[in-house]
N, C-alpha and C positions, 0 to 999 in steps of 0.2 A: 314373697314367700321366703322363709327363712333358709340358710341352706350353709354348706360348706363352701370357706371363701379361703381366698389364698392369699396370703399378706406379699403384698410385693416388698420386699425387703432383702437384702443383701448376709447371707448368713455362709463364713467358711469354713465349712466343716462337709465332708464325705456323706452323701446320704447313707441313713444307715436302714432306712426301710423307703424305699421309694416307692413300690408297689402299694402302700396306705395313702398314697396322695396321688389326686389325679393328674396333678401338672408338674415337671419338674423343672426346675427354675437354674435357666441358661443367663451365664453370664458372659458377653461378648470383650475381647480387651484385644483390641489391633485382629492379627488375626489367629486368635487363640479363642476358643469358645470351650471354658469352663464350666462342668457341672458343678451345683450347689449344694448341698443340704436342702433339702424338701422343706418345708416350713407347717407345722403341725397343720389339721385342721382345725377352725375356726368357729367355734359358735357365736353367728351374727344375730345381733337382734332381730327378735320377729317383725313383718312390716308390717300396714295397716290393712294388707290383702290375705292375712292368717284367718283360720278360723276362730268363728267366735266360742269364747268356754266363759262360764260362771266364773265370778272374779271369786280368790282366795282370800281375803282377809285376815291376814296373821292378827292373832292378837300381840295386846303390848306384853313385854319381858315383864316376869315377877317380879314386884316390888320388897318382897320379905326378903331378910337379912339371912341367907342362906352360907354355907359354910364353901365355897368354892374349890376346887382343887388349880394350884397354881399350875397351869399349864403353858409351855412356849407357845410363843408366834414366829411361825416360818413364814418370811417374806420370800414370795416366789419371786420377786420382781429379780431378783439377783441367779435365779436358776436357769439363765440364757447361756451366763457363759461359764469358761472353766474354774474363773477362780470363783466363780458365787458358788457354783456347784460343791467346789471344793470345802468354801463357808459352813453351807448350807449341811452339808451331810456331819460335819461336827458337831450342828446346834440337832439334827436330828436324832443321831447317835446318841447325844446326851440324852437329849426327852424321850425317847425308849427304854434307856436304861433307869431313867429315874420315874416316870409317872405314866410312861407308856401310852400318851396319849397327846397329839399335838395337833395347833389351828394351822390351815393355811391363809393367807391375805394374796391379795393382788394373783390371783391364778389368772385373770384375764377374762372373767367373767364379771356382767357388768350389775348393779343391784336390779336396772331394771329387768334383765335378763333373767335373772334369779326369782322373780315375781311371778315373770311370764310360766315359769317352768315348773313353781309348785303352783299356780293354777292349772295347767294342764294335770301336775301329777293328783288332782283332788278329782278329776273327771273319771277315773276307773270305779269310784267310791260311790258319790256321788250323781252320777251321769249313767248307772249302769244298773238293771232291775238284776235283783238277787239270781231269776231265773236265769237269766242269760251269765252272770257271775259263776252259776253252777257247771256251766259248758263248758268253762274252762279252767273247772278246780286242779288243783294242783296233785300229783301222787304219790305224799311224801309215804303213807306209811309200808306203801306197797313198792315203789319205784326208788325208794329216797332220794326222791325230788322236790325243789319248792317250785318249780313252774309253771306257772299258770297264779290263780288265784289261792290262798290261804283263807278258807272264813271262820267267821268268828265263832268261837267256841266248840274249837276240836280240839285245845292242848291242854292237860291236865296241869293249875300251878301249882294248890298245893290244898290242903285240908276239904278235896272233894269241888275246888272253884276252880272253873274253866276259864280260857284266856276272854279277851274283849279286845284281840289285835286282828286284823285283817291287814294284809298286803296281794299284791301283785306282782310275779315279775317271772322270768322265764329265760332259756336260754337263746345264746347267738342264735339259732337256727330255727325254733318255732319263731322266732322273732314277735314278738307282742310285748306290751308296753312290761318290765321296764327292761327291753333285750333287743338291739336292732344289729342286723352286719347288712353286708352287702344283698342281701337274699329279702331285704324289707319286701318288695311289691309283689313279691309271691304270696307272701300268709295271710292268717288271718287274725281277727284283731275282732275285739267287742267294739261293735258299731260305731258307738262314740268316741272311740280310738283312731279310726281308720285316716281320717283327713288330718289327724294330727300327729301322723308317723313321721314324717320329714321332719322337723321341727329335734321330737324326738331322738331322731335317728343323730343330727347334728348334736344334740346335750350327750348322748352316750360317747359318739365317736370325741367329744373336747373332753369328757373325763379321763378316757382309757390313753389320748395321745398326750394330751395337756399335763391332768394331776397325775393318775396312774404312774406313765411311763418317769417321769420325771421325780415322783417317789420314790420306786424302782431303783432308778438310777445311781439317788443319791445313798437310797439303802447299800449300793454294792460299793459305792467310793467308801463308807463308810467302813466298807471289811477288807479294805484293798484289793478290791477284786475287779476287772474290765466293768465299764458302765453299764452294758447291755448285757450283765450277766443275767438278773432278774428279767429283764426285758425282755430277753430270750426264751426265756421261760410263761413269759403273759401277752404271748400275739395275738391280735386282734382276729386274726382268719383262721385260727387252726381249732380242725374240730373237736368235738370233745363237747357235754352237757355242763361242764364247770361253768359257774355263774360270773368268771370274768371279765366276761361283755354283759353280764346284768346290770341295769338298774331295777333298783324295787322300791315303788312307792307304800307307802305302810301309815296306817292311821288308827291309832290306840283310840278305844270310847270310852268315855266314863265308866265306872262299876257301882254298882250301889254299898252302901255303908259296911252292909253285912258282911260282903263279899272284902272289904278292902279288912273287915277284922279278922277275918279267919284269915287270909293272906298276908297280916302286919304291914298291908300297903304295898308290899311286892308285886309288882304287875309281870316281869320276867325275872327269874332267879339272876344271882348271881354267876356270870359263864364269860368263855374264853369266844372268840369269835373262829368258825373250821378255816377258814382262806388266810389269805396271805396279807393281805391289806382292806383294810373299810374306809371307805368314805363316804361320812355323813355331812350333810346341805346343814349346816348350823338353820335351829327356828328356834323362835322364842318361849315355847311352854316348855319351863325346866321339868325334866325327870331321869333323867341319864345323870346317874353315877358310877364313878369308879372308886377301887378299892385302892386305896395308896398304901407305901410302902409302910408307913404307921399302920396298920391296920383298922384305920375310919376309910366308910365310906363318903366320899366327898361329892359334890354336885358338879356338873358339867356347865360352865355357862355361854348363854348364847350370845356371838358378834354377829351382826350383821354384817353377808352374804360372806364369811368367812366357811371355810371346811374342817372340818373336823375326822382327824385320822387314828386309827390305829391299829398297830398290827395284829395278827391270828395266829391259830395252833400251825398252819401251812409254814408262816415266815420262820415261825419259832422251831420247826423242824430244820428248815434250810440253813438258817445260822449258825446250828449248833447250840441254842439258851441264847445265844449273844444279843436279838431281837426278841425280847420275852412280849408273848399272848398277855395281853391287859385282862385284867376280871374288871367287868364291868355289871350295871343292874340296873335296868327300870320301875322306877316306883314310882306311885300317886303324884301329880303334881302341889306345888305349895298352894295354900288355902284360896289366894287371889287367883289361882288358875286353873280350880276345882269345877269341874263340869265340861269342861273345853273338849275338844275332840284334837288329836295330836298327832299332827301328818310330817313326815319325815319323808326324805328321800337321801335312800343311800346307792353306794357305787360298791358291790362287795366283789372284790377281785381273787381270782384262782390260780393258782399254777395251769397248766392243760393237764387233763385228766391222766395221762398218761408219765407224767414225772415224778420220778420215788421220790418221797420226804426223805432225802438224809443231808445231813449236812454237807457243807460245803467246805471241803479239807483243803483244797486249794487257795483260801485265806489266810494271808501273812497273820491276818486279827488272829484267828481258830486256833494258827500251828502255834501264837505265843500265848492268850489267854488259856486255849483249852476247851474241850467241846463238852456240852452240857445233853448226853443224847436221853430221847425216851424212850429209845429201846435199839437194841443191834442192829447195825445198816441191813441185814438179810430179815430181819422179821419188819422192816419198816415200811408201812403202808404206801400203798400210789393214793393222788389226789383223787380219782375218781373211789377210791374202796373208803377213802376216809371222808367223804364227802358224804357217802349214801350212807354210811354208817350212823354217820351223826345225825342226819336226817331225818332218819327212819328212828330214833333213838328218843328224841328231846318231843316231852309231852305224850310219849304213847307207851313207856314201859314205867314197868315200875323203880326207882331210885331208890338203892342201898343206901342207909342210915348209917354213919359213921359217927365213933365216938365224939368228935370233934364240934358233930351240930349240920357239918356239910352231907352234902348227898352224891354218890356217884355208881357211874354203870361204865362200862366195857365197851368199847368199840375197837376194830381189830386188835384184839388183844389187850390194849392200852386201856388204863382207866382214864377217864372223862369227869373232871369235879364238878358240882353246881354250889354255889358259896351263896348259906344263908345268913 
């Protein structure tokens, strides 16, 4: 059974969340017995005693000659200690500012690990009758929530054509796939979920201690600010419906012809992500692009069992502009990978529902670049108002046409772009 494991390893550094780990790791020296640093939790491979799930079979990567967007590689291997850390947040500072979107390598997850886990995440899809999918739709337009199920075609894209996305995912406390804390063995879960919570439960907790925090981190070395500023702000236990302990599994379907010409092949507009940070599971069917500083839309492309980040309207409140929200866009796969069904799994991280977006003035970065706000610290939204905003927003009202070509609506106050 797969589960959280504790790396016996010697690490000197002050725990800074011990209460996340169940064990905290004593070092004896004569007779001195020093506490350690805690050592993240661990996603172990599954054993041969896991349950059985339909295997996923990725298809191969598109062969067409695509126009790429050059994006960094962040070697995590180096984010143990202070001077990597220190590395690290200058290579990522940069790729924020310049293309807003970067890979992770070497997080500690292993390929086959990575297999294991988009088969499980294809079992909500697949494994699960429409009916029982219904029991636990989500209530975005009422509640502006995505928790629970999203199905397909409730969101308006655009010339009268409804979406072809469905996902899954909910928050820490209903816990069902893709949301687990510590309150897992109490809920409830669609059927074909239940035996495979544990499992789960271990892939969530290694993104939020492992990539998460450790993104976080170096976002705030980046602003010269204490490491655990952002951290602080994204704890694994503190209540609140923000989807920062969500995982959401998600699988785009084909469309038919008709549909992809009145949409000029658009599957989701051009848009900013609401949270703080995304972490997307790199797979092989291109259709993620982003908008680069040229104004071409460029293609995302897939590494194997690398991650794929980038930051939201949340971070970009926080910083001050200095961490700017990517515009990104899903469209049509290339010709070779036309029909396929397009399962993703992302990590989308919140502030707690309860922290104003304003920037952070306490930044040697802020006080000497200058803060970039979208609106007065006193009219500036909490994560939970901006959250449900957006929510309740995208695919159910209607979009003001602007001279430009783009489309945009109002959330507290603030306007909201969609870029066609």
């Amino acid at each position: 059974m797969p589960e959280l494991s504790i790396r016996r390893v010697r690490v000197q550094i002050l725990c800074d969340e011990p209460d996340a780990c169940p064990v905290n790791l004593l070092e004896s020296a004569g007779k001195r017995t020093k506490l350690l640093r805690y050592v993240q939790p661990e996603f172990r491979m599954p054993s041969l005693t896991v349950p059985q799930v339909p295997r996923h079979v990725a298809p191969p990567p598109t062969k067409e000659n695509l126009d790429y967007a050059d994006l960094a590689i962040i070697d995590f291997a180096k984010v143990h200690t202070p001077e990597g850390r220190a590395e690290l947040a200058l290579e990522v500072r940069d790729a924020l500012s310049v293309q807003g979107f970067f890979y992770i390598i070497n997080h500690g997850l292993t390929q086959h690990e990575n297999e294991r886990i988009f088969d499980i995440a294809d079992v909500p899809f697949n494994s699960v009758p429409n009916e029982e999918k219904r029991l636990y739709a989500a209530d975005m337009k009422g509640a502006g929530s995505y928790q629970g199920y999203k199905m397909r075609s409730v969101l308006h894209i655009d010339n009268g054509v409804l979406d072809q996305l469905e996902h899954y995912n909910t928050d820490s406390h209903r816990a069902t796939w893709m949301a687990v804390n510590h309150d897992i063995a109490r809920k409830k879960h669609p059927k074909a979920l239940q035996t495979l919570m544990p499992e789960i439960e271990s892939f969530i907790k290694f993104n939020h201690f492992e990539v998460l925090h450790n993104i976080l981190r170096l976002l705030a070395i980046g602003l010269e600010l204490p490491e655990e500023t952002f951290v602080d702000q994204h704890k694994f236990d503190v209540l609140g419906e923000s989807y920062g302990k969500t995982e959401t599994a998600l699988i785009y379907y084909p469309r038919t012809e008709e549909d992809e010409e009145k949409t000029k092949n658009v599957w989701l507009k051009g848009h900013t992500d609401l949270g703080s940070v995304t972490i997307l599971w790199s797979q092989p069917i291109s259709a993620l692009q982003i908008l680069c500083s040229d104004g071409k839309w460029r293609w995302v492309k897939h590494i194997d069992n690398a991650v794929v980040v980038n930051s939201g309207d949340a971070m970009d409140f926080l910083s001050g502009g200095f961490y700017k929200c990517t515009i990104h866009r899903v469209v049509q796969p290339p010709p070779d990978q036309r029909g396929l069904t397009r399962l993703g799994i992302f990590y989308f991280a919140m502030p707690h529902d309860d922290v104003k977006l304003v920037p952070r003035l306490d930044s040697p970065v802020l006080q000497r670049v200058g803060v970039k706000r979208r609106c007065s610290d006193d009219r500036a939204p909490t994560m939970e108002s901006w959250r449900q905003g957006r929510v309740r927003m995208y695919g159910f009202v209607q979009l003001k046409k602007r001279e430009d070509g783009n489309e945009e609506t109002i959330v507290d106050g603030l306007p909201v772009t969609f870029f066609n």
